[in-house]
C-alpha positions as CSV (number, residue, x, y, z in Angstrom):
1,X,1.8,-60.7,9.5
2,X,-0.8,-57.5,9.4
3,X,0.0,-54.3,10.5
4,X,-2.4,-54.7,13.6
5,X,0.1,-57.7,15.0
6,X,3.1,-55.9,14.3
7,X,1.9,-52.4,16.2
8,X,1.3,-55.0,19.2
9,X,4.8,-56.9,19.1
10,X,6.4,-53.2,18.8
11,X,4.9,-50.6,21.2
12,X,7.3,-48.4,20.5
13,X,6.9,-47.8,17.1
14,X,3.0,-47.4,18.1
15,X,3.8,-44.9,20.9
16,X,6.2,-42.6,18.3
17,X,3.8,-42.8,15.9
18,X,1.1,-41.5,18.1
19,X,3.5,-38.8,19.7
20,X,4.3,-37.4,16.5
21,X,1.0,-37.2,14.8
22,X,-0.3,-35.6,18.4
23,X,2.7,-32.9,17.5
24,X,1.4,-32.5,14.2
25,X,-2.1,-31.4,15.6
26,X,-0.4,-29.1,18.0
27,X,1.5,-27.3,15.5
28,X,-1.4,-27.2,12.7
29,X,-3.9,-25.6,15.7
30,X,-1.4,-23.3,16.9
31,X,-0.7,-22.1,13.2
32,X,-4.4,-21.5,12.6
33,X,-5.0,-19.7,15.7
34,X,-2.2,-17.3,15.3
35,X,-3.1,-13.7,13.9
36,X,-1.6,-13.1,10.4
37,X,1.1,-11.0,10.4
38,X,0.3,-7.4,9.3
39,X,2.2,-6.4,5.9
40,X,4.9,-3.9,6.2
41,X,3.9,-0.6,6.1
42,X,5.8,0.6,2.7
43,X,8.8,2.7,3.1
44,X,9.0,4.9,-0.1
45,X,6.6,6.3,-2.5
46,X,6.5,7.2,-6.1
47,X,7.2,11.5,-6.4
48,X,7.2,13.0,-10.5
49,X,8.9,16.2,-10.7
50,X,7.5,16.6,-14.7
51,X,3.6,16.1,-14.7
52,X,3.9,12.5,-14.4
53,X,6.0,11.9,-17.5
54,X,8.7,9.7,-15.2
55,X,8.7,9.2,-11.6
56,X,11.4,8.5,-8.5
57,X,11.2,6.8,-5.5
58,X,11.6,9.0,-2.4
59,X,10.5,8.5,1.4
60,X,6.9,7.8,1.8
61,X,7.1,10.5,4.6
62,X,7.6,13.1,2.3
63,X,4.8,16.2,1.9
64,X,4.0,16.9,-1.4
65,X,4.9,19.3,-3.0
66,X,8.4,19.2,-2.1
67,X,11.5,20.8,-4.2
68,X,13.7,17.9,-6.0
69,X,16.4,19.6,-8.2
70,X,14.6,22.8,-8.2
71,X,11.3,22.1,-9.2
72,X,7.9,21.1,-8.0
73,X,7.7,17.2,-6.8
74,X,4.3,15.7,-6.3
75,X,3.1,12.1,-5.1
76,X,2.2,10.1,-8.2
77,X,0.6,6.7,-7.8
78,X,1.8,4.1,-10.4
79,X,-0.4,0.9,-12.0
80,X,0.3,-1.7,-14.3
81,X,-1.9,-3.5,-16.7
82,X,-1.4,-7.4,-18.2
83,X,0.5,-6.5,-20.9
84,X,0.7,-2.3,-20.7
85,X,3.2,-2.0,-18.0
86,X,3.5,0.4,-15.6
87,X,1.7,3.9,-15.8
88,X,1.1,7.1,-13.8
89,X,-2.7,7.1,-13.2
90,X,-2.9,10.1,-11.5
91,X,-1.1,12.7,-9.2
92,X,-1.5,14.2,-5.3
93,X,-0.4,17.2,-3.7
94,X,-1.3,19.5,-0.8
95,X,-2.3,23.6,-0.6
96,X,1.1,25.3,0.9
97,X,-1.2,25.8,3.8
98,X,-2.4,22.0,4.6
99,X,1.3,21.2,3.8
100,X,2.4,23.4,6.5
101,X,-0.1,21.9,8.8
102,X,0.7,18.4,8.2
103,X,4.4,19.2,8.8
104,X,3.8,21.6,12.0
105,X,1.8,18.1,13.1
106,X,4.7,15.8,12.8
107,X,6.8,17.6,14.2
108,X,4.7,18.3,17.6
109,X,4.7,16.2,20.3
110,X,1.4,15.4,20.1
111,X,1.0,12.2,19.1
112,X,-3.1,13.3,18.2
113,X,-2.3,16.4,16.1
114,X,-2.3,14.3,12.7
115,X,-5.6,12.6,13.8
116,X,-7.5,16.2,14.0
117,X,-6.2,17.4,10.5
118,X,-8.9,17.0,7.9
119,X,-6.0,16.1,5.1
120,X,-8.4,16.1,2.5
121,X,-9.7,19.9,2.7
122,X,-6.3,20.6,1.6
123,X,-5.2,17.7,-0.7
124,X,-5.5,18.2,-4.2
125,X,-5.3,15.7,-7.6
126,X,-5.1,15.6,-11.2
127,X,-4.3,13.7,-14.0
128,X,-1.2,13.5,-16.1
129,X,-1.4,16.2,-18.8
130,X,-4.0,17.9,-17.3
131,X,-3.6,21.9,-16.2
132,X,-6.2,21.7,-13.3
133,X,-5.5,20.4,-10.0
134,X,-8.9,19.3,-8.7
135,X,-9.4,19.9,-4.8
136,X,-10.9,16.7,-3.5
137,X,-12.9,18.1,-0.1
138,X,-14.8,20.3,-3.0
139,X,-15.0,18.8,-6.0
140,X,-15.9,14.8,-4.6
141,X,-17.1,13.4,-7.7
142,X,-14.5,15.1,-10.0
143,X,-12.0,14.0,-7.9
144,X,-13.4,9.7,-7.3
145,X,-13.4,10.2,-11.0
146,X,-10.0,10.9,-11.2
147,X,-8.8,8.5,-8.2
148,X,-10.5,5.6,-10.0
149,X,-8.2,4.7,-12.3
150,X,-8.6,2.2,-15.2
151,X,-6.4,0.1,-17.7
152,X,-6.0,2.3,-20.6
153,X,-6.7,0.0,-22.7
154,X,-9.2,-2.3,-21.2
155,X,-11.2,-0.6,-18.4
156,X,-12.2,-4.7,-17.1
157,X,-8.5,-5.5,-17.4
158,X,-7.2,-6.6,-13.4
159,X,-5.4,-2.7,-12.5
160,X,-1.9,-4.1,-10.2
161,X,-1.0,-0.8,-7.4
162,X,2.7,-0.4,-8.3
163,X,5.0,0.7,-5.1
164,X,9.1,0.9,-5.0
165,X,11.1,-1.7,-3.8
């Protein structure tokens, strides 16, 4: 007996079969149709209180510089290389003054006021070990140069953004 004579003696196994693989269709259209779901905006940032030497995790809401155990706290962005581990590739802060601002802005009740700060007139970066904090509205291509940050040891090697958990 072939399949064909057995879907005809048994309807019902013909009219499961066809219900579920019609389900199946619904549920792979509806999956492809809906809109990816956005990734979490990240909660905490990486802060260095010592030129980048080590680093903390602290609220990502934080305003750089900021005092932590009485000294000077700045944003520092960690990366990790295949077989280097992780590293501090270079560090942020604000002037006093577009610190000021930016918190003055948050704490308004004007949901707009962040929008018409020009952060980067007053945001400021270096590398670790360096004296000079380079201002990054001024000094562009000084500062891309800085923000571009390689594998130490292999400049091609894939550069993995590390954030805290």
């Amino acid at each position: 007996m072939g399949i064909r004579e057995t879907l005809n003696q048994k309807p019902m196994i013909t009219t499961g079969a066809t219900v579920a693989i019609i389900i199946l269709a619904i549920l792979v259209i509806v999956w492809e149709v809906l809109p990816p779901r956005p990734p979490r905006a990240p909660t905490k940032s990486y802060y260095s209180d010592d030129d980048g030497a080590s680093y903390f995790p602290d609220d990502v809401n934080r305003v750089p510089p900021f005092d932590h155990n009485g000294k000077d706290a700045v944003r520092c962005f960690v990366f990790s290389c295949p077989g280097k581990g992780k590293f501090v590739g270079y560090l942020e802060k604000y002037t006093k003054d577009m610190a000021a601002k930016i918190t003055a802005a948050r704490a308004s009740s004007n949901p707009e006021a962040m929008d018409q700060l020009d952060m980067d007139s007053g945001r400021e970066v270096k590398k670790p070990g360096d004296p000079k904090w380079i201002r990054v509205a001024t000094h562009d291509a000084e500062a891309e140069t800085i923000t571009n940050v390689k594998c130490p040891d292999n400049p091609t090697a894939v550069l993995t953004p590390e954030f805290p958990p």
